[in-house]
C-alpha positions as CSV (number, residue, x, y, z in Angstrom):
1,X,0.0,0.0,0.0
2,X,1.0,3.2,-1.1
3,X,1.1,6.2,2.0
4,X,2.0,9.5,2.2
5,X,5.7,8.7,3.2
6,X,5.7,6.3,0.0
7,X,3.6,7.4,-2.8
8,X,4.0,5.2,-6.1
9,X,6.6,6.5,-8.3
10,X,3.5,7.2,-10.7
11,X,2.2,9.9,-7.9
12,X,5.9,11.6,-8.2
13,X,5.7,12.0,-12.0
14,X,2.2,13.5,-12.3
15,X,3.3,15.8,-9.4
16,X,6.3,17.1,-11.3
17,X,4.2,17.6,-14.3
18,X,1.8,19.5,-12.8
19,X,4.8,21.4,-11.3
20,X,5.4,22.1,-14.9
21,X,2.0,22.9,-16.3
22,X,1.6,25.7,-13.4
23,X,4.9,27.5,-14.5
24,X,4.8,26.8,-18.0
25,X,0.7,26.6,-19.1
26,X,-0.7,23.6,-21.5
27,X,1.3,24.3,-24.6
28,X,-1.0,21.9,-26.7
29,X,-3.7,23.9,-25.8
30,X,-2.1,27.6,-26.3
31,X,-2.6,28.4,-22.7
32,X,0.1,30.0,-20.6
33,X,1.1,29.4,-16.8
34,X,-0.9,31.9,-15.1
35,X,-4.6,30.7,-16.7
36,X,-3.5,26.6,-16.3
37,X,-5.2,25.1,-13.4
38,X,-6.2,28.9,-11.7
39,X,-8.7,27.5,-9.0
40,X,-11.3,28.7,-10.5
41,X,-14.0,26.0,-10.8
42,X,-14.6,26.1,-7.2
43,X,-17.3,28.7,-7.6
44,X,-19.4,25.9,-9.4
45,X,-19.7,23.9,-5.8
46,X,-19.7,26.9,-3.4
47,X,-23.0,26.5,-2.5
48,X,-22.8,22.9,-1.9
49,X,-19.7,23.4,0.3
50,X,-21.5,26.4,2.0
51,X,-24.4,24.2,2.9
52,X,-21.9,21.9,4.7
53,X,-20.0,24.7,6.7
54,X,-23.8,26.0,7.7
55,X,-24.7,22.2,8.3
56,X,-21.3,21.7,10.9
57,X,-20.6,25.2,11.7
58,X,-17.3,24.9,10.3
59,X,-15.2,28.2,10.9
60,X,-12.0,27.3,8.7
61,X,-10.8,25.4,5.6
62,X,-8.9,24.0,3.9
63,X,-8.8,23.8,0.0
64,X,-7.1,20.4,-1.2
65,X,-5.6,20.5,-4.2
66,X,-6.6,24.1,-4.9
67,X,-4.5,25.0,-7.7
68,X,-3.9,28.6,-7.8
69,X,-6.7,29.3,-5.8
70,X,-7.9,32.2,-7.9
71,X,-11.5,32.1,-6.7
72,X,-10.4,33.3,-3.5
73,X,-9.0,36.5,-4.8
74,X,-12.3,37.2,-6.9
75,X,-15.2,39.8,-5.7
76,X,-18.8,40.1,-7.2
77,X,-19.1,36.5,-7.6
78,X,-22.5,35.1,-8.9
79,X,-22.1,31.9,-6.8
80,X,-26.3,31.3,-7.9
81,X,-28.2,32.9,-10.6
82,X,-29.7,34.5,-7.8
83,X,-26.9,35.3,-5.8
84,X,-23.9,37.5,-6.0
85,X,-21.5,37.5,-3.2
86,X,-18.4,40.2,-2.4
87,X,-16.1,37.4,-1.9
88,X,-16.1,33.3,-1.5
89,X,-14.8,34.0,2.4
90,X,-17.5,36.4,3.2
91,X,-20.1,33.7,1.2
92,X,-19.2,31.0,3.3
93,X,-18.9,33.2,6.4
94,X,-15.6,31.6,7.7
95,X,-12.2,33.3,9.8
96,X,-9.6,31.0,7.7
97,X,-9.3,29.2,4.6
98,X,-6.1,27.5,3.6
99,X,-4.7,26.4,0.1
100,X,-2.7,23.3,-0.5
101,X,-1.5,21.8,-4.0
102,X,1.7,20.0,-4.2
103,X,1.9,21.1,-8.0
104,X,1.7,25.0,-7.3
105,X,4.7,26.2,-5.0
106,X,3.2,29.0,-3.2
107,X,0.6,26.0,-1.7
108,X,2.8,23.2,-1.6
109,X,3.6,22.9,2.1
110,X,2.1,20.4,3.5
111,X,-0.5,21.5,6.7
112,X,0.5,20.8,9.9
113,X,-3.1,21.4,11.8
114,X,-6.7,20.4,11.5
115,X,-9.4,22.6,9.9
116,X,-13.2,22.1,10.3
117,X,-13.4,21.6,6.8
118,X,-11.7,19.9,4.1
119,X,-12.9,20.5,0.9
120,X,-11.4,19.2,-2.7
121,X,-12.9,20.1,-6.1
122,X,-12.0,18.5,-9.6
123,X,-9.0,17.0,-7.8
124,X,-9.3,13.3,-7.0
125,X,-9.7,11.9,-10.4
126,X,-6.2,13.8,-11.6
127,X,-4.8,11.5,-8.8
128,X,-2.9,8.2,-10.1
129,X,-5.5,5.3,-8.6
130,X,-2.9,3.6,-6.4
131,X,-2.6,6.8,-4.1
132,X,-6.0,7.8,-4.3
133,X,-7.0,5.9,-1.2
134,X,-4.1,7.1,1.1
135,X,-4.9,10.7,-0.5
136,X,-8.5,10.4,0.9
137,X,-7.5,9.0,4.4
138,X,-5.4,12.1,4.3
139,X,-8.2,14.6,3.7
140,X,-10.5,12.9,6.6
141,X,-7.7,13.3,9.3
142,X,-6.9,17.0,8.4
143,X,-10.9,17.3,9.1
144,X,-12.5,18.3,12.8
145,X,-16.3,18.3,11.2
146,X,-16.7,17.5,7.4
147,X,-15.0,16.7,4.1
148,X,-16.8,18.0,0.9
149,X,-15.2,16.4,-2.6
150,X,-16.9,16.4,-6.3
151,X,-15.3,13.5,-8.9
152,X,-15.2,14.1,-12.4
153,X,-16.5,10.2,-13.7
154,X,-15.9,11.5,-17.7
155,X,-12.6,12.3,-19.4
156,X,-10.9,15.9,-19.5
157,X,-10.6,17.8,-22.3
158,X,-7.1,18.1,-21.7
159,X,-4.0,16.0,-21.5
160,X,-0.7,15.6,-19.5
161,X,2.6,16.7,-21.0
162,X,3.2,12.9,-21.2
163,X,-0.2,12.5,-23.6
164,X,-1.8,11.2,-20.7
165,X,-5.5,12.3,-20.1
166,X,-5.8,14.5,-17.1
167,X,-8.3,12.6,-15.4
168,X,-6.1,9.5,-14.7
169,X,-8.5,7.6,-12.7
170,X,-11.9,7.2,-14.5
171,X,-14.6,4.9,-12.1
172,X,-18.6,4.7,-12.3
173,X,-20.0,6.5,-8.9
174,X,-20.1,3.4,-7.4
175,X,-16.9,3.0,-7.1
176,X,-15.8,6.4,-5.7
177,X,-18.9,6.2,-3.4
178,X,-17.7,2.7,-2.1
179,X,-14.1,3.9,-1.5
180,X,-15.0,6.9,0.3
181,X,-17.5,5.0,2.7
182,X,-14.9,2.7,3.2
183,X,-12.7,5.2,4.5
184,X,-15.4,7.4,6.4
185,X,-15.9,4.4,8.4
186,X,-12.8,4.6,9.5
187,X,-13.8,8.4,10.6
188,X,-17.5,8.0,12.2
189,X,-17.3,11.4,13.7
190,X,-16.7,13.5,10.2
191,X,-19.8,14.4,8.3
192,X,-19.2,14.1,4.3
193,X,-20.5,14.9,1.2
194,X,-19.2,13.5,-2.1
195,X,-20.9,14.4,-5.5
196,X,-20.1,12.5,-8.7
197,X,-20.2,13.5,-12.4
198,X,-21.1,11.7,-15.5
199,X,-21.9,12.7,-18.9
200,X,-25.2,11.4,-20.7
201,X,-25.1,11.4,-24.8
202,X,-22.8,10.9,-27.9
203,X,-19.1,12.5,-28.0
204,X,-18.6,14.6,-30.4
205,X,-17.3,13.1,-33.8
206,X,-17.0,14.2,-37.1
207,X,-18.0,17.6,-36.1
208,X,-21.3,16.1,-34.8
209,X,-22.8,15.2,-31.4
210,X,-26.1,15.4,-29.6
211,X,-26.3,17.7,-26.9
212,X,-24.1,16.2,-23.7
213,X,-25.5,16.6,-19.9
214,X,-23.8,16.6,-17.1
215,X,-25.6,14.3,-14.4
216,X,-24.5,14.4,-10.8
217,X,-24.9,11.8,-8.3
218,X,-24.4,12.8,-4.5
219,X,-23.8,10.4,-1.4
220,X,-23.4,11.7,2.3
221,X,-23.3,11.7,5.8
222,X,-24.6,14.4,7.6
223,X,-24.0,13.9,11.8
């Protein structure tokens, strides 16, 4: 079994090429360093992880595999059609929020302290399969009250400087939703929400394609 102290030599690679995409961009796609990976997609789930922190009354966070972090840094955000919030801090009403990602170096000290929340967002299907478990155990002990995650279940739309597809571990729900009980069980007094995407309809090909829809499928445990 793989751990923190001994990740798979797989784990080191994709680290160092993420290491490389932040300072040099995705060069197959045009894209520089500064808009590669920015941290931005966590607006998408920022109600869902709000709900959570209202749910536990969770006062600090901590943003696993954040990237750039770049949505912390934005005001005005229209986090619901409905809603537009001066800041994701002041949305989710918290005192501390934290960034780690061992691919960007200003985040890529590892914590050394609990947070209420842990939270990770496009991240766990990027991680090589063999140290996804010990990545999840990791993300339940930094926890005090809840861990929020979402899982990509489709390929990305962009690949690894090796030609590899970004999302290196592709699984049904079931099988994230399985491996995540597993480990919550382990962790009866953390409260978790995971929510799964899939895609329903034809890729495109030939220029062609029905209309794709994302479909999300959520499992949890709320103490």
């Amino acid at each position: 079994m793989y751990t923190r102290d001994n990740p798979s030599p797989e784990y080191l690679e994709m680290v160092r090429m993420y290491e490389t995409m932040h300072e040099e961009g995705e060069q197959s796609a045009g894209k520089s360093g500064k808009d590669t990976f920015p941290g931005k997609m966590l607006i998408n789930h920022a109600a869902d992880i709000r709900a959570m922190i209202t749910h536990t009354g969770a006062r600090s966070i901590l943003d696993y595999g954040a990237g750039k972090g770049l949505a912390y840094q934005q005001s005005d955000i229209r986090v619901t059609p409905q809603l537009t919030a001066d800041s994701i801090q002041s949305y989710w009403g918290v005192d501390d929020i934290r960034c780690y990602d061992p691919g960007y170096e200003p985040f890529s000290t590892l914590p050394d302290q609990q947070y209420d929340g842990v939270i990770s967002t496009d991240v766990l299907e990027h991680i090589t399969e063999p140290d996804v478990p010990w990545i999840i155990e990791e993300m339940f002990s930094y926890a005090r009250r809840f861990v929020f995650a979402n899982v990509a279940c489709f390929p990305a739309v962009k690949n690894l400087p090796n030609g590899q597809n970004a999302h290196c571990t592709l699984h049904p729900p079931e099988w994230w939703a399985g491996l995540v009980h597993g480990i919550a069980m382990r962790h009866t007094d953390i409260s978790y929400r995971l929510v799964m995407s899939t895609k329903t309809g034809a890729r495109k090909k030939m220029g062609l394609s029905k209309k794709r829809r994302t479909v999300y499928h959520t499992v949890e445990r709320l103490l």
